[in-house]
C-alpha positions as CSV (number, residue, x, y, z in Angstrom):
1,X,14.5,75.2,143.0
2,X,17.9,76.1,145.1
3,X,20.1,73.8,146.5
4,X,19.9,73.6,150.1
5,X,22.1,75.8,152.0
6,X,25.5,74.2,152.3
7,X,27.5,73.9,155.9
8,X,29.4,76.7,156.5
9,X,32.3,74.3,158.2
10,X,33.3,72.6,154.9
11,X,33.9,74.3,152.1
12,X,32.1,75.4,149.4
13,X,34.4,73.7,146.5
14,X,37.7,71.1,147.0
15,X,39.6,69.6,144.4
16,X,42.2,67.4,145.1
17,X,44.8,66.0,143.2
18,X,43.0,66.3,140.2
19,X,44.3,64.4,136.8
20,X,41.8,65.8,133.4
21,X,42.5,66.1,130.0
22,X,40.6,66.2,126.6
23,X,42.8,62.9,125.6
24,X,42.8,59.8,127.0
25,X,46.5,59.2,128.5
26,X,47.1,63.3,127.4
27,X,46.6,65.1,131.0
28,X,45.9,69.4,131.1
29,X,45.6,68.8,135.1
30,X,48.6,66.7,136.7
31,X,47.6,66.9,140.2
32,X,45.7,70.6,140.6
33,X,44.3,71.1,143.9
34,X,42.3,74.2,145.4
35,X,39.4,75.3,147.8
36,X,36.8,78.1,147.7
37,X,35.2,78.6,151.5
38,X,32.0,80.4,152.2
39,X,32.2,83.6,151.2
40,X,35.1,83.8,149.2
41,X,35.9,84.9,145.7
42,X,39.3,82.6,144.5
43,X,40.9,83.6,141.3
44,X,42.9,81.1,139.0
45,X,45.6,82.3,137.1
46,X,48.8,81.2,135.6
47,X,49.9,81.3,131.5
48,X,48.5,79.8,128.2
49,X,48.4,76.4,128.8
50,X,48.5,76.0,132.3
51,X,45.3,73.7,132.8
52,X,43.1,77.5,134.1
53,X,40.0,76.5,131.7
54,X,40.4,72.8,132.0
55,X,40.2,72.9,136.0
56,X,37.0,75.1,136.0
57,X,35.6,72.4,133.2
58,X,36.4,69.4,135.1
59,X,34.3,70.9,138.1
60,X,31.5,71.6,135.5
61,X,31.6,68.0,134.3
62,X,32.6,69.1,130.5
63,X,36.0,67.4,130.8
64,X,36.1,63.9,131.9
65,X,38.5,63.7,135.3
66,X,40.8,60.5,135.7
67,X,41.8,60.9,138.9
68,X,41.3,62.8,142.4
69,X,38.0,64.0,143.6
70,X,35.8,67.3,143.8
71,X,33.8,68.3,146.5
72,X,30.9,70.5,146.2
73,X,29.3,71.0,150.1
74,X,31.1,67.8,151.1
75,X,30.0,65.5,148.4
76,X,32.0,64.4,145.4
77,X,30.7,64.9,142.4
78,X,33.3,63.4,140.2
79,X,31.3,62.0,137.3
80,X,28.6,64.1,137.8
81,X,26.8,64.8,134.5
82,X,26.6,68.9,134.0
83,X,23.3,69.4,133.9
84,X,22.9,67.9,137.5
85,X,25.4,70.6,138.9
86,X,22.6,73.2,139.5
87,X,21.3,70.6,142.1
88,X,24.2,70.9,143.9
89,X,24.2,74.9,144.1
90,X,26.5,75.4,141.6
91,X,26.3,77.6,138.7
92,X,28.9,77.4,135.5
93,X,29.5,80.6,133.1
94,X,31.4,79.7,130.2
95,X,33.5,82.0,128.5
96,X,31.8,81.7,125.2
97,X,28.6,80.4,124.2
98,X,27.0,81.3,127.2
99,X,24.1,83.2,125.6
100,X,21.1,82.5,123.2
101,X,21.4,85.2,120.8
102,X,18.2,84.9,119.1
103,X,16.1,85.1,122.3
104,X,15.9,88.5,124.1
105,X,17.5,89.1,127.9
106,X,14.1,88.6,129.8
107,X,13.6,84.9,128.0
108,X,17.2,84.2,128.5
109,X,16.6,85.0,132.4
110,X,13.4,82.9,132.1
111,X,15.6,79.8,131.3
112,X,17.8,80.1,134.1
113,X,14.6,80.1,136.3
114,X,13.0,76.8,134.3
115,X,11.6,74.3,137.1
116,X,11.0,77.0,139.8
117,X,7.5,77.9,140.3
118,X,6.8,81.0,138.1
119,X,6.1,83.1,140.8
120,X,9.6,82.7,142.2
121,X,11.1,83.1,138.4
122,X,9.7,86.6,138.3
123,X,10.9,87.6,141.8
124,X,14.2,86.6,140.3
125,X,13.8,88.3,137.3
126,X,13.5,91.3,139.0
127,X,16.4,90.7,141.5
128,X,18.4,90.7,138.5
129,X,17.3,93.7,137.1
130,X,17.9,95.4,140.2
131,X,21.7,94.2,140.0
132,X,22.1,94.6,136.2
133,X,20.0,97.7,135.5
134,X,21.1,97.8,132.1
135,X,19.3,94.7,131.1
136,X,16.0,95.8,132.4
137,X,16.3,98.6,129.7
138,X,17.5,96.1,127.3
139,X,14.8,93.4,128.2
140,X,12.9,93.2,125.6
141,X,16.5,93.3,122.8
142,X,17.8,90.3,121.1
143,X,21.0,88.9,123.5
144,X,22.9,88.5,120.3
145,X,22.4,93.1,119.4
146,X,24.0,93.6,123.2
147,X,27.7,94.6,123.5
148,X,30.1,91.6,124.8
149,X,30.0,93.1,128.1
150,X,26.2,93.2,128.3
151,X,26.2,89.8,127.0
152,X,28.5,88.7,130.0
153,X,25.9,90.2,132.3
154,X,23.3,88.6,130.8
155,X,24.8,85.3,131.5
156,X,26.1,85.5,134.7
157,X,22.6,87.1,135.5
158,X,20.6,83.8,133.9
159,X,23.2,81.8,136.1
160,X,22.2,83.5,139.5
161,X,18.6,82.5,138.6
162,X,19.2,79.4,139.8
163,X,19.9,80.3,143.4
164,X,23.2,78.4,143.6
165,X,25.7,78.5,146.3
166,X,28.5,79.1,144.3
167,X,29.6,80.6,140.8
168,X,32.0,79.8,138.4
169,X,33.0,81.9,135.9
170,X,35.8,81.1,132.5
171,X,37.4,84.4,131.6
172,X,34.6,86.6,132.6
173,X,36.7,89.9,131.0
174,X,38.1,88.3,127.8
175,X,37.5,90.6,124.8
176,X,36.0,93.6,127.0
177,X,37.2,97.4,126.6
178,X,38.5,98.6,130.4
179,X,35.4,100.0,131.4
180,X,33.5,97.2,130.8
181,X,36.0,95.3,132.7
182,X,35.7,97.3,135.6
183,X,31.7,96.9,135.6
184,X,32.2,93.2,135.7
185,X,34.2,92.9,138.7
186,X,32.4,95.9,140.2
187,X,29.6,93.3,139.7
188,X,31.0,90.0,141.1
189,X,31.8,92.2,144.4
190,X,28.4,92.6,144.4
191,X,27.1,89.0,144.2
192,X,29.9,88.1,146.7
193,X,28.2,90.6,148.9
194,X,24.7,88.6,148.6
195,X,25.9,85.7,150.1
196,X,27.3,83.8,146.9
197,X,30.8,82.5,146.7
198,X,32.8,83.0,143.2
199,X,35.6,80.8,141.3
200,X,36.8,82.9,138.7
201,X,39.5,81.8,136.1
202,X,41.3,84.8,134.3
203,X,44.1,86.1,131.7
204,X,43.6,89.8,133.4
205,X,45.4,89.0,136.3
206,X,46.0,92.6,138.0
207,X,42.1,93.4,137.7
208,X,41.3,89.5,139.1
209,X,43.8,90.2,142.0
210,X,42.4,93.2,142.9
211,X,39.0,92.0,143.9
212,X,39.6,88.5,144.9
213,X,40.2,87.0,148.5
214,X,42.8,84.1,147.4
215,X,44.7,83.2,144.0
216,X,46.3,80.4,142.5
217,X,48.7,80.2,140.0
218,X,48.9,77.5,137.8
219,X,51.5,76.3,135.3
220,X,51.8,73.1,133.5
221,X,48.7,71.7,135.1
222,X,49.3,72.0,139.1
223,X,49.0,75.2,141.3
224,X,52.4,76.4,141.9
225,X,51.9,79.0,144.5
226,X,48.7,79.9,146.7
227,X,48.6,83.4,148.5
228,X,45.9,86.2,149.3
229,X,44.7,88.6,146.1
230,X,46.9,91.4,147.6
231,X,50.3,89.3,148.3
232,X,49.9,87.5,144.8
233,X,49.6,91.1,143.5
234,X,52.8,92.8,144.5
235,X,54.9,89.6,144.1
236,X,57.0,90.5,141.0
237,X,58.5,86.7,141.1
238,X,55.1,85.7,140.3
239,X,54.6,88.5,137.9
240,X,57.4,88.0,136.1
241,X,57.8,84.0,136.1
242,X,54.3,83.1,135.8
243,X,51.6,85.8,135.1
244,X,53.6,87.6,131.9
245,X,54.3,90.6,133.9
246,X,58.0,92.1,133.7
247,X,57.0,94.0,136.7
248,X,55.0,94.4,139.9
249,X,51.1,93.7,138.6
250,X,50.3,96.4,141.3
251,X,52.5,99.3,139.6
């Protein structure tokens, strides 16, 4: 089942002054704070270190928060165990892990569609071969005999099976040649265009720039500057001081 439709005059995700860490007493987060509105893809980015993965995991309920709130639709879910966030029309893609290898692409799907009725879970299936063709050719393969970039579609595809609202992705691109880069954020424009808005953590920050509508940067566990994709992109103070670029990210 899909969580209801959220209201379009609040947004989709806000975290405020959030404080999370693996540690007791060791904070990653120090205060982060950030938005995605309807419609929106939001990329985080900043160096090794700066909190990027933790933030994402905090909103997913794998790290344990300490402070400050999150607001999916309005509603905090702070504390929220993870396997309740589908019901709130969120979806989580982790950066590794986030396939079974052993069971093919179409039963993958089938577990992102568990507790729908099974009529639905095929429409779905099929909505997802329409937007990943190459995994209706692959249905029947082994997840774990794809390539890591059909893997990544595989599990962002079993995550849109659950309808949500809003999709979270940790370092969608990591370990993908440049074509298969490409693909993915060719594909994220696409599920933006469906109605479904994206938060989107990445190391490739020129190709996550490119496509998104806002950025933050991150460093030592805050966001340190805020901007549009393109003004993020030809800021070579940002490049340079923050993102590990000696020069403009657009060049």
């Amino acid at each position: 089942m899909s969580a209801a439709k959220p209201r379009s005059d609040v947004p989709h995700l806000a975290v405020t002054d959030l404080v999370a860490g693996y540690v007791p007493d060791v904070p990653i987060l120090r205060g982060a704070s950030l938005r995605v509105d309807d419609g929106e893809i939001v990329a985080v980015l900043g160096p090794n270190g700066a909190g990027k993965s933790t933030l994402v995991k905090a909103v997913a309920g794998l790290v344990p928060a300490r402070s400050g709130d999150i607001l999916v639709h309005g509603a905090s879910i702070l504390g929220l165990a993870t396997h309740k966030l589908v019901g709130t029309g969120v979806a989580y893609v982790p950066q590794v892990g986030n396939v079974f290898t052993r069971l093919s692409v179409e039963e993958n799907l089938e577990l992102g569609g568990l507790g729908g009725p099974p009529s639905r879970t095929r429409q779905r299936i099929a909505g997802m071969y329409a937007l990943f063709p190459d995994l209706a050719r692959f249905r029947r393969l082994a997840a774990g005999r794809l390539s890591g970039g059909q893997r990544q579609m595989v599990a962002v595809a079993r995550a849109l099976m659950a309808e949500p609202h809003l999709l979270m992705l940790d370092e969608p691109s990591a370990g993908l040649s440049p074509r298969m880069v490409e693909l993915v954020f060719q594909k994220l424009l696409e599920i933006r265009a469906v109605g479904v808005s994206i938060l989107l953590v990445e190391q490739n920050a020129k190709a996550a720039l490119a496509i998104c509508d806002r950025g933050y940067v991150l460093a030592e566990g805050r966001e340190r500057f805020e901007g549009s994709g393109r003004d993020l992109l030809a800021s070579p103070e940002i490049g340079a001081l923050y993102l590990g670029a000696t020069t403009r990210l657009a060049s």
